[in-house]
N, C-alpha and C positions, 0 to 999 in steps of 0.2 A: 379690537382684536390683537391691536401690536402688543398693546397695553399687557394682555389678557397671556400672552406668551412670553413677554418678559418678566412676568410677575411668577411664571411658572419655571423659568428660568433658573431665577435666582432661589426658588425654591429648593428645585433641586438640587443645585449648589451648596445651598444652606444644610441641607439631610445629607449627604454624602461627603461636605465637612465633617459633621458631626461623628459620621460613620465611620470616616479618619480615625479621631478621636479614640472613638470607642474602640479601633482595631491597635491604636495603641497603648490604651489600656488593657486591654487584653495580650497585648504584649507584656506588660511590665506584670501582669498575673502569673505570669507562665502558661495562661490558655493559649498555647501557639497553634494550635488546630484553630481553635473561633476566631486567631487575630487572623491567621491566612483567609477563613472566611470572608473577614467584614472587611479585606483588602482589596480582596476578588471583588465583593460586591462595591466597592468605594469607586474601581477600578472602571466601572460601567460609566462615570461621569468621564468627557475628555477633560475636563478640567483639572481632574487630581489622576488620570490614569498614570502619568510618569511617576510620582510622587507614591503612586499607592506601588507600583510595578520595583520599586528604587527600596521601599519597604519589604517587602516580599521578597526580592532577592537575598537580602541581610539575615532574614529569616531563613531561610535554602543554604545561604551559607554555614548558617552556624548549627545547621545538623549533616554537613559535607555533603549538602545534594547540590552540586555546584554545578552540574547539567542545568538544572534546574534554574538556579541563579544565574546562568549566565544567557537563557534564552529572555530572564524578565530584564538583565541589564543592556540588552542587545535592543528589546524594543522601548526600553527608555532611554538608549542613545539615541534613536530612532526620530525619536520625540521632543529630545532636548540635543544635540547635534552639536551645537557650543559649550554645555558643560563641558566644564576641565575634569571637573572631578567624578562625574560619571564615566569618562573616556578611564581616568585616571582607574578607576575600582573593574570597570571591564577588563582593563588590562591585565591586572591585576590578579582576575576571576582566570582567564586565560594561564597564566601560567600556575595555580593552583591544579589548575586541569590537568597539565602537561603537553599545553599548548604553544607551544614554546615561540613559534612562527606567527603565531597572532596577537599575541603578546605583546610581543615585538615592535609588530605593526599598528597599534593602537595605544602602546607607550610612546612610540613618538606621533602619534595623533594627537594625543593631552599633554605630552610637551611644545610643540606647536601652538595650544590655545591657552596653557600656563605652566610657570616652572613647579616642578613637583619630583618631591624629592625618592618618595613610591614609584612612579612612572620612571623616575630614572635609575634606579635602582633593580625594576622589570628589564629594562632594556638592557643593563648591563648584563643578568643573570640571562637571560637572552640570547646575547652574543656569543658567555662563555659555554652555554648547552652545546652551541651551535659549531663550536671551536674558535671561532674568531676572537683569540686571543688577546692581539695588540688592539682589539676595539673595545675589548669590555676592559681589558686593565686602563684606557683613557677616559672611559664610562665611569669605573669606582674608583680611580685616582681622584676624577674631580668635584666623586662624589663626595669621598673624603675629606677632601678641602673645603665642600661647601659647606659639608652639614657634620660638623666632626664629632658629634652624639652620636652618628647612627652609627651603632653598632654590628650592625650585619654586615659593613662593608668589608671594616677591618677581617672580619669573618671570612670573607669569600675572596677578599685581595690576600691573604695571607694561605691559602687554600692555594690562588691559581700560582704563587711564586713559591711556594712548597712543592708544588707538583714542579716548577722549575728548577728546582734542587738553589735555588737564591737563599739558603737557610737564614742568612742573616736578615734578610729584608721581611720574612715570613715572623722570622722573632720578633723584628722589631714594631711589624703590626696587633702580634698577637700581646707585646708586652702591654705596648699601647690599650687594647681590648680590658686587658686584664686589670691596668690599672683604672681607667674611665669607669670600671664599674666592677670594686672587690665583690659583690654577693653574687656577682653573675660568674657560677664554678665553672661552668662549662668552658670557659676561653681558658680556662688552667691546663685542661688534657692536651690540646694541640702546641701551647706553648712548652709544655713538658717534652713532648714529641720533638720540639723541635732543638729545642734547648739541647738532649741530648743526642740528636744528630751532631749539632756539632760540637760537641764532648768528642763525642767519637773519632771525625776526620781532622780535627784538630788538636787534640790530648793533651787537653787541658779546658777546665770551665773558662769560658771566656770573661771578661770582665763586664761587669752592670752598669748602665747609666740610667741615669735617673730621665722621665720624661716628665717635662715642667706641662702644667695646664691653666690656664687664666681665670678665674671668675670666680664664683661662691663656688668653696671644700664642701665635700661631702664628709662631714665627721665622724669618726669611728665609732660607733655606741660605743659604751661601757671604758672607753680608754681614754684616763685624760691624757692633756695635753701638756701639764706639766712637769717637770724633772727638779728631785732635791739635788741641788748641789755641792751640798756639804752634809752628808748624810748622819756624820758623828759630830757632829755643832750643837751643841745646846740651843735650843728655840723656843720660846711662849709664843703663844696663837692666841688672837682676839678670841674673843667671848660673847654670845649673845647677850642683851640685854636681858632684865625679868627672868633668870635661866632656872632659877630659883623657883620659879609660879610654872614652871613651862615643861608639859608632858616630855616624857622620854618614853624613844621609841628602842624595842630590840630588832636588828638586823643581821639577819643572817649573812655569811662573809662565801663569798667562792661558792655560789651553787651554780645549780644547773639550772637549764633554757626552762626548765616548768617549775623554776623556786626551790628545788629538796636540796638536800647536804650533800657534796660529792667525797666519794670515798678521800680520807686526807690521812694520813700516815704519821701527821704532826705538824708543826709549825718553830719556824725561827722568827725571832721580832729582838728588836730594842729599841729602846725607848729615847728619847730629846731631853728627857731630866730624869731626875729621882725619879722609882718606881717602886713598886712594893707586889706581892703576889701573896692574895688570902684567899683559902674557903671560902667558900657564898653560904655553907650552909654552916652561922655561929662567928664567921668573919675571925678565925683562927690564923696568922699571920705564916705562911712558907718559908717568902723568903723576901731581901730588898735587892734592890739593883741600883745602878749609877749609869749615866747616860753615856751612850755607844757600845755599852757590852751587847754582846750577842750571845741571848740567851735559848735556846730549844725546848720545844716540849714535846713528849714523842708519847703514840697512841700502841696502846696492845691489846689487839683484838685474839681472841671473840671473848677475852676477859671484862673487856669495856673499863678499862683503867689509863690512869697519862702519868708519863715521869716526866718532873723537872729536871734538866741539864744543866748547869750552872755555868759561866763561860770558862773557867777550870776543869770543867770535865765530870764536875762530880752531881751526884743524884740524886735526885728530893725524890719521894714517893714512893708507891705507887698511890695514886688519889683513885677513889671509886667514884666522888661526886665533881661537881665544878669548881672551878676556883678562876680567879679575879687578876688579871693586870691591871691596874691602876696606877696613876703618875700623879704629882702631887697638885691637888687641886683641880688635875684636868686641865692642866695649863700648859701640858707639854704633850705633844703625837707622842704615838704608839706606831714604830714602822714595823710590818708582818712581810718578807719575802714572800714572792713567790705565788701572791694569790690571783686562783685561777676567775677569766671573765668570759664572757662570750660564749659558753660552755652551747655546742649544737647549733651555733651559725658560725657563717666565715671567715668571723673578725675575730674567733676563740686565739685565747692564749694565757698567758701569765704576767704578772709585773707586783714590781715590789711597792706595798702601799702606806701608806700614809693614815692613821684613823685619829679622829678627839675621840672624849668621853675613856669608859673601861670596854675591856673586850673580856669576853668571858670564854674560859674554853671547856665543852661540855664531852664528857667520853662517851664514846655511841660502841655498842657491837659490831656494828653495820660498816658505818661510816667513819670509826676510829677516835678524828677529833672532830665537833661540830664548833665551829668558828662565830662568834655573835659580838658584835657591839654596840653596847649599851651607851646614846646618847640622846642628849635633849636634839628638840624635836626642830627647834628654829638652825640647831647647827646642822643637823642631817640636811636640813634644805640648801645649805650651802656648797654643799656638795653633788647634791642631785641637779641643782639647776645647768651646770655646767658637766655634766655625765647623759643629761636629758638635748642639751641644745649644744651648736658652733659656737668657737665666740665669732666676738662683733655686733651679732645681737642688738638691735635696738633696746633702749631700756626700760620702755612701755610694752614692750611683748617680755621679754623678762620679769618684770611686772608682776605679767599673767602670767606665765609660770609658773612665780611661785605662788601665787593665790590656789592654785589647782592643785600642784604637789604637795602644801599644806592640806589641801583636802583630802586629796587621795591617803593622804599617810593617815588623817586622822579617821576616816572612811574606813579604813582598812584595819585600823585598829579597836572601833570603838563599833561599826554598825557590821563588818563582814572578818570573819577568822580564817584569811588567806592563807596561813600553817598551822591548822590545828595539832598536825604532829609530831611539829617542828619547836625547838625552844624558841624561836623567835618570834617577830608579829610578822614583817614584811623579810624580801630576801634581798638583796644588791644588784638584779638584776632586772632586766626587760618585765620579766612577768609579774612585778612589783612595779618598779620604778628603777632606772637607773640611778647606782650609789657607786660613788669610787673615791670618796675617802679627802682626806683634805689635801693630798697630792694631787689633786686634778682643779678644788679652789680657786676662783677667779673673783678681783675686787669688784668687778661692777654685779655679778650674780650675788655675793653677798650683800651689795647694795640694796639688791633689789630685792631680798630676802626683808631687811631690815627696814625697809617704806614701806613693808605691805604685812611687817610682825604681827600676827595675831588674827589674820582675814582670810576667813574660809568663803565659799560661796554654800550656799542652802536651798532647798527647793521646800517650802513648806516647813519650814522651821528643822529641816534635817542637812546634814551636811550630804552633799552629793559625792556620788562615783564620777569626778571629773576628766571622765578619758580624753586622751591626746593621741596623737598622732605626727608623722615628720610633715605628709605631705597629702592633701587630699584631691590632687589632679582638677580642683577645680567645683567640686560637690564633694559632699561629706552624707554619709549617709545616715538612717536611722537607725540606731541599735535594734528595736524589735521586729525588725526586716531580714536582721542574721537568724538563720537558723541556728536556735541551740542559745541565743543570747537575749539575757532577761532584757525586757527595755523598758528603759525608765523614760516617763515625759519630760524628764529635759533634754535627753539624747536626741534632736532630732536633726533630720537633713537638712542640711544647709545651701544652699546657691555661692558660690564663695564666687562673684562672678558680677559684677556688673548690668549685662545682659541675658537674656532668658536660656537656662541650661537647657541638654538636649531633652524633647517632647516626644523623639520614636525612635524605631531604631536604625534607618539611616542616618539618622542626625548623630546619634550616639556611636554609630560607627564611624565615623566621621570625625567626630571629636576624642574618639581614643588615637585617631591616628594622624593628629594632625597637631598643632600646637595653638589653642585657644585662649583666648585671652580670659586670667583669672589672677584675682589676690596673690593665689600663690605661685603664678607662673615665673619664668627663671629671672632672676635678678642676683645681686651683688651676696643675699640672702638665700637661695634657692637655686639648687645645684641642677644643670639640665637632666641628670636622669634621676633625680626627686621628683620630677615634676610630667616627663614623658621617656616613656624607654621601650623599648624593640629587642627581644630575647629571640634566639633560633634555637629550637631544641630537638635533639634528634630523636626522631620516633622511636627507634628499637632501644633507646635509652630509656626513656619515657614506659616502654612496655615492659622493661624489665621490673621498673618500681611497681607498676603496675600489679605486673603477678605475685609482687612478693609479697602485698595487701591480701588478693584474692585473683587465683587462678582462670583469666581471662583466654590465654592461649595467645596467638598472635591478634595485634591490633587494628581492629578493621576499620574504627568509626568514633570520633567524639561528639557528644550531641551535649551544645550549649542549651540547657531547657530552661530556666531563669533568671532575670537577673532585676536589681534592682535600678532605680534612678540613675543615670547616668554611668550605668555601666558595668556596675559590683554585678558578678556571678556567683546565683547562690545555687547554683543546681548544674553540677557536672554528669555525666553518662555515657562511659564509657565501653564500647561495643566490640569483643573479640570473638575470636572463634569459635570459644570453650564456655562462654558467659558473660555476663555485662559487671560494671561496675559503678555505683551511683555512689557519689560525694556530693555534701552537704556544707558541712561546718568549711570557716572561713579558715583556718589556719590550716586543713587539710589541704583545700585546695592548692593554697599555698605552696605546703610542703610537697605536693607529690606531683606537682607539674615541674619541677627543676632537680637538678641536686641540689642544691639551697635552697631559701626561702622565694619564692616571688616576692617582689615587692609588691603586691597589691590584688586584689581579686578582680579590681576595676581594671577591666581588661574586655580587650577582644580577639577571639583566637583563628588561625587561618592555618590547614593543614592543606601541603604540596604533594601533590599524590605523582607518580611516577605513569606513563602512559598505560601503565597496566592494571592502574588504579591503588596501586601499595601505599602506604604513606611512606613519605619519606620525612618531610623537616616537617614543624609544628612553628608557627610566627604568633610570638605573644606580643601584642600592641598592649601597652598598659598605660596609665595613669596614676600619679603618685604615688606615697611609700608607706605604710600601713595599713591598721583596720578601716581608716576613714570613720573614725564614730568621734564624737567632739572638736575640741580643738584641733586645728592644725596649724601646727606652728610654723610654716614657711607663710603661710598665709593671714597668719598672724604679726611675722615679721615683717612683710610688706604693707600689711595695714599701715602699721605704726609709722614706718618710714614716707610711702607715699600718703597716704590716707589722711595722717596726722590724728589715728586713733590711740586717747590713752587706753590704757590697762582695761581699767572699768569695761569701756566700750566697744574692747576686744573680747571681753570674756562675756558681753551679753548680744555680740552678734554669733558668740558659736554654741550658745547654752541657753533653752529656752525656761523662760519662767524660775529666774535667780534672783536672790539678793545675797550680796556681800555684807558679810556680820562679820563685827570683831570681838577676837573670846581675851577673855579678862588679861593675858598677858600682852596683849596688843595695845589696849587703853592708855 
């Protein structure tokens, strides 16, 4: 009989595991009605009721019925009494609520059973609700110190000594803020605020210092790092091997965030040796130049013509078609003032660049001049790999870089027409690849161009779409899991982790808001908010982007309704007075939860509602810093370093079903 009850025991144990299971698969479907279901019902074993009660809550959270979640986190404290981290997320849920008094009290509950940097973070916002001043500034002062990532502190420490009129101490947190993380806009408005407060009471801008920070830089896309120092010096530049056998690519120069021409007016350049300027069509010769003159070429629209300027002043043209800068041999740069990067993220601006090969400049009606350089294909790589990555760089993740930017460029040229209506194949930017020219050039990136000359990777005797990424928080996803994105069977999601990534969705809440151990987590290579970061963003900001999409009215509700592996959201829903709003595509989401970019969709979102139930702030917990679909190269950099993976063995843990082929100029 014992027998006979224990055997039914573990039965039911066994079915309502399972039941687990299936309620979190039906989580990762986006059926959140059946997962609630099969949680409730999971829920009837004592065995998993915490666990199911801990899941359910997460779900409640992330359609803002936090009533709801906070009566299942209330009886799965109940149940588990010692978790830190369950005290820690109650807490948590409480001041979501606008409970400010319980909050409180159940942040230092889960500080008492373990240190947690949310819990104290609660307790501080806590104290300041409450007024008690000199206890929350001793709360995020030391929260500051402890955990000097987290960004919200700086936020609310520079907040509570702004409202002190301490202008200087408020600046020098918000600088702080601003510098730890340039794409987060939002810490620019109050430092502006503040900045010019004391313009004001003191008449005169004050002087800037720099604030120093320790560990792996967060590199600037698209800007190198180097500077000509001698800018009218005659210079030869190395040459690739086989350049001769080796495709050339066209490159579009200064576009914008989505690849097109940006309107350009003209261009100044001169050249590092002889140069010459011909028609492209019949190679009729203009005019010749000597190195360091500074020559112009100027655009007249809606005629779609260009004059040459001569450094005396005088004028060649008008040309109706393109014509050709060329240096002699291609053995000396082409320097072009002035050209624009970043074009529609934070890092946008201008710098004078450096290019091999010819540039060609084409008259547009539209766009004036379109800007394009014409170079073989092993030199372009030497300039993207260091526009694409930090240095320091391991040289086996460099490796793989350029194995993949090889592909990508030849992919892009030979299997998909990324500017059909564009002179060029590829553009110098993110939405291509990162290019900046031979002014940004580094010897160990061209090293590792030159070990790996000639080697694409292929999936079935085709060269692949090798996407990359800076940082993939720990998993990488599947391309054909995005909505709107074709997916190829080599794109798949990856584990970048050691250990078993998260299985539901407390676990995955959990792991967006915590720092888990993975390949790519922070090291010497990988910047702490590449890797985990915390944005505040204010609702009625948020709802004003909002309306400008589609008229929503004021913002009542966000409903997280899917998301994929470990955390990517692919289904936003947006809930106002006037209408809803559903977002899909990845780079949407992106865009229109900040004034900048997010970094990542792999994210969990928590909105603070006011006792009256309004929103007020929106907490984005995220993980890593792109689309998350291939490679990821912080994780890739720490392969290398700890792991002691070459190249090869880095590009076949992040790409399934590859071989590396070498094409005839590589042999």
């Amino acid at each position: 009989m014992i027998l006979f009850a224990l055997l039914a025991w573990f039965s039911c144990v066994d079915a309502h595991g399972n039941g687990l299971e299936e309620a979190h698969s039906l989580y990762y479907q986006g059926r959140l009605d059946d997962a609630e279901r099969a949680y409730y019902s999971a829920s009837k074993n004592p065995a998993l009721r915490a666990e199911a009660y801990k899941n359910l809550a997460v779900i409640y959270r992330d359609q803002g019925l936090h009533k709801k979640a906070l009566a299942l986190l209330k009886k799965a404290r109940r149940l588990n009494p010692r978790d830190p981290r369950v005290a820690e997320q109650l807490a948590w849920s409480y001041w979501l609520r606008g409970k400010s008094q319980a909050a409180q009290n159940e942040a230092e509950y889960a500080l008492r059973l373990s240190s947690s940097t949310l819990a104290q973070f609660t307790l501080g916002l806590g104290r300041l609700e409450q007024g008690k001043i000199r206890e929350a500034k001793m709360i995020l002062e030391s929260l500051n110190k402890r955990a000097s990532y987290f960004l919200p502190a700086y936020f609310e420490l520079g907040r509570l000594y702004e409202n002190e009129k301490n202008w200087n101490r408020a600046k020098q947190l918000y600088r702080s803020l601003a510098k730890l993380d340039y794409t987060y806009l939002e810490a620019k408005r109050p430092l502006e605020r503040v900045t010019s407060e004391l313009n004001i009471r003191t008449g005169h801008r004050p002087q800037a210092s720099l604030i120093r920070s320790n560990g792996a830089r967060e590199a600037t896309p698209e800007k190198p790092n180097g500077r000509d120092e001698n800018p009218d010096q005659e210079r030869r530049i190395p040459l690739a091997h086989q350049r001769y056998i080796t495709p050339r690519l066209r490159i579009g120069l200064g576009t914008s965030s989505g690849g097109n021409s940006l309107t350009n007016s003209g261009i100044m350049f001169r050249a590092k040796g002889p140069f010459r300027m011909y028609r492209k069509d019949g190679g009729r010769l203009i005019a010749e130049g000597q190195s360091g003159q500074i020559w112009q070429v100027r655009a007249s629209t809606p005629e779609g013509s260009l004059t040459v300027i001569k450094p005396d002043g005088r004028k060649l043209g008008p040309f109706a078609k393109t014509i050709i800068i060329e240096t002699d041999k291609s053995i000396f740069p082409i320097l072009i003032h002035n050209v624009s990067y970043g074009h529609g993220f934070a890092w946008a601006g201008s710098q004078d660049r450096q290019y091999r090969g010819r540039i060609e400049l084409t008259p547009d009606e539209k766009a004036g001049v379109i800007v394009v350089n014409d170079i073989i294909l092993e030199e372009y790589l030497y300039s993207v790999l260091p526009g694409e990555m930090p240095p320091g760089i391991p040289q086996e993740t460099l490796k793989a870089q350029a194995v993949i930017a090889r592909s990508n460029a030849l992919y892009r040229h030979e299997t998909e027409t990324a500017h059909p209506n564009q002179p060029y194949d590829l553009c110098d930017g993110q939405h291509c690849q990162v290019y900046v020219g031979l002014s940004g050039e580094r010897p160990g990136e061209r090293r590792a161009v030159n070990q790996t000359r000639g080697i694409i990777l292929t999936h079935k005797g085709r060269v692949i779409h090798a996407l990359f990424h800076a940082n993939c928080g720990g998993h990488t996803q599947t391309a054909a899991d995005i909505p709107d994105w074709l997916g190829e069977p080599y794109l798949q999601a990856v584990a970048d982790t050691r250990s078993e990534p998260p299985q539901s969705p407390w676990a995955t809440d959990l792991w967006l808001k915590s720092l888990p151990e993975a390949f790519c987590e922070i090291s010497d290579h990988v910047h702490p908010l590449s890797f985990r970061w915390l944005w505040v963003i204010n609702s009625s900001e948020l709802e004003e982007r909002l309306n400008r999409i589609q008229k929503i009215g004021r913002l009542k509700n966000i409903l997280q309704l899917k998301r994929g592996p470990a955390g990517y959201l692919h289904n936003l829903r947006f809930i106002g007075t006037d209408g809803a709003l559903t977002i899909r595509k990845e780079h949407e989401i992106r865009r229109v939860l900040a004034m900048g970019l997010v970094r990542s969709t792999m994210l969990a979102m928590d909105m603070r509602r006011d006792k009256k139930g309004r929103p007020q702030e929106i907490y984005l917990f995220g993980g890593g810093w792109g689309h998350g679909v291939g490679l990821c190269q912080g994780g890739a950099a720490n392969l290398a370093e700890t792991e002691n993976y070459n190249y090869e063995k880095i590009l076949r843990h992040y790409y399934a079903d590859v071989r590396l082929e070498t094409l005839k100029w590589g042999r």
